[in-house]
Steps between C-alpha positions, in 0.01 A plus 500: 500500500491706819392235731223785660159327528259778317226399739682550811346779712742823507636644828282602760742840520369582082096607433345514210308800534686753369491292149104481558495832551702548162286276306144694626658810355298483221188447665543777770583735173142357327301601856598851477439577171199364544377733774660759365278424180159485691587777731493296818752721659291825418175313651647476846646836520201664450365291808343161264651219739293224468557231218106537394456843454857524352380230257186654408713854404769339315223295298696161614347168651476557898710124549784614242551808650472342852795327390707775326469692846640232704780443283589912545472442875741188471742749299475756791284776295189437688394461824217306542366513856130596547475547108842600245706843537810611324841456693701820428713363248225433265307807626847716405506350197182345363276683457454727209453834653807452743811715333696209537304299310653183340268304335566620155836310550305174446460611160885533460618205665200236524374637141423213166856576372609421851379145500585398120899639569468250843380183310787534257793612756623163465548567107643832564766367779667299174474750235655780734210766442104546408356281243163638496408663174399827681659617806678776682713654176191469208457848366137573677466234669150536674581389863695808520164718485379301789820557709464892438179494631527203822837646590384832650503329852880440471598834307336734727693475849850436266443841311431664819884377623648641201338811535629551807893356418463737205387768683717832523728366202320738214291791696743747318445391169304680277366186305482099649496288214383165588552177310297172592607200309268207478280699678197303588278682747737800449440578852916523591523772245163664586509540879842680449373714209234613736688573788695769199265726347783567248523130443428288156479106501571324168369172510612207287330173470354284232161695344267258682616542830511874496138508422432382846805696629297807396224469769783574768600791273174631497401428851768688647455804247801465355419460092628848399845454658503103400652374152477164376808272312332186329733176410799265656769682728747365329413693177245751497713872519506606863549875468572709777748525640332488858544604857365198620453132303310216709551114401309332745417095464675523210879310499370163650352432143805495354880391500762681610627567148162593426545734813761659414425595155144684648705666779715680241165577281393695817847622585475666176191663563601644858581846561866522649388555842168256477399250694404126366285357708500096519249342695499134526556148692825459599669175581799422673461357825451127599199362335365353853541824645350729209315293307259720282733623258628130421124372439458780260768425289291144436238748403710672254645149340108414438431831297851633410738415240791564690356698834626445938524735735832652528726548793602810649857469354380426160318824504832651641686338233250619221437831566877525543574410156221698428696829583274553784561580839482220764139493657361620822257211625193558710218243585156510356194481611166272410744252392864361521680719290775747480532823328846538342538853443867619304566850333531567153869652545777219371720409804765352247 
């Protein structure tokens, strides 16, 4: 026995409020998918601000959505003085026909599979990994078809930065050969194949997903120079071997010995003077002063056998014994990432 009284009221000097805030994280999370579901956001930037009209557009009760708009201007997405407008946070990245739109991310990280890994974190805590039936390593699982197509919003403005890191490396090649790995969207490998009309993207990723992977393919005219690899990275033949190999999102579902053995897959499959290309969270820092990548590695133990994100010396480490060079690391953009980009040539 402690001797503390559990009713006693705590210090003045401690609030509760940042645990409130904590525990309504699941509630602010339900009122944006919400409007993002009934198109609330797209009402008011095409000039719809007041809760009746909104309501009669969106095909919703005029009280409900009365209260649904309130609760956006408590979160600081609308202002709602003389009838609701978008503040330019959710104006820049709300509504669908912004190019920074991020609402298909609710699909990603506020999607059914979301919610059923959550309820059972508890579980997966003590057995040290997933234990849902399906998750992140099934063969075809179907969430990743949805993550192709919500995660557009994120791809875009990252494939633009590697475009540009990339850019001058290969103009005097007569060929770029271009592998994507996991591809999903495919849009890392297809904005740099279209910046090189003497460029060719292979894309690998499990037969459902590429199906969906194709529309990008096809929207940026790219099908003749585009070739597809069905099946698991780990054991589907690569080919090549390839100017340029692209892993993004990929190593955080894994372990490091898991890693390592992929790394040298790709290694393998790299021309001598190639470039792999690994784009992903990166931890490393003091949780309180970076937190993101340490919340997505509680992700990862929900839908992963064995998956974290990794720190920047374990990637040093890895591609080391690898027989690849150490990386070059440049910031991202769209989210908090890092592109990790090391030559083919063995510095052993």
């Amino acid at each position: 026995m402690t001797g503390e009284d559990p009713t006693a009221t705590p210090p003045a000097s401690v609030s509760p409020e940042p645990l409130m805030q904590m525990i309504q994280g699941l509630q602010v999370t339900a009122i944006l998918r919400a409007a993002i579901q009934l198109g609330i956001f797209d009402q008011i930037a095409n000039g719809n601000g007041q809760a009746g009209s909104i309501a009669v557009e969106v095909g919703a009760d005029e009280r409900g959505t009365r209260i649904l708009l309130d609760a956006l201007a408590a979160l600081g997405l609308l202002n709602s003085t003389d009838g609701y407008r978008l503040t330019p946070l959710a104006d820049n990245f709300l509504v669908t026909s912004r190019p920074g739109y991020l609402g298909g991310m609710f699909n990603i990280m506020a999607g059914p599979w979301t919610w059923t890994a959550y309820q059972r974190l508890a579980e997966a805590v003590r057995h040290g990994g997933t234990i849902l039936a399906e998750h992140a390593e099934t063969p075809g699982w179907e969430f990743w078809e949805t993550f192709a197509q919500s995660s557009t919003g994120i791809a875009a403005p990252g494939s633009q930065v590697l475009v540009q890191l990339l850019e001058g490396g290969f103009g005097q090649r007569e060929s770029l050969e271009i592998l994507d790995v996991a591809c999903g969207s495919g849009l890392y490998s297809l904005t740099l194949a279209a910046q090189h009309p003497r460029a060719r993207a292979t894309l690998l990723d499990w037969a459902n997903v590429l199906e969906r992977t194709k529309d990008n393919v096809d929207r940026l005219g790219l099908r003749e120079r585009t070739s597809f690899i069905e099946g698991n990275a780990f054991e589907v033949a690569l080919g090549g071997p390839y100017d340029v190999i692209i892993a993004s999102h990929i190593f955080h579902h894994f372990s490091e010995r898991r890693c390592l053995e992929l790394m040298r897959r790709l290694a393998a499959a790299l021309k001598p003077d190639g470039r792999l290309v690994i784009h992903d969270f990166v931890s490393g820092a003091r949780p309180a002063d970076e937190p993101f990548p340490y919340l997505f590695s509680v992700i990862m133990l929900g839908s992963t056998r064995e998956g974290e994100v990794h720190s920047l010396d374990t990637y040093r480490r890895l591609l080391h014994d690898a027989a690849l060079s150490p990386p070059e690391v440049h910031q991202s953009q769209g989210m908090p990432s890092r592109f990790l980009i090391t030559r083919g040539e063995s510095h052993l």
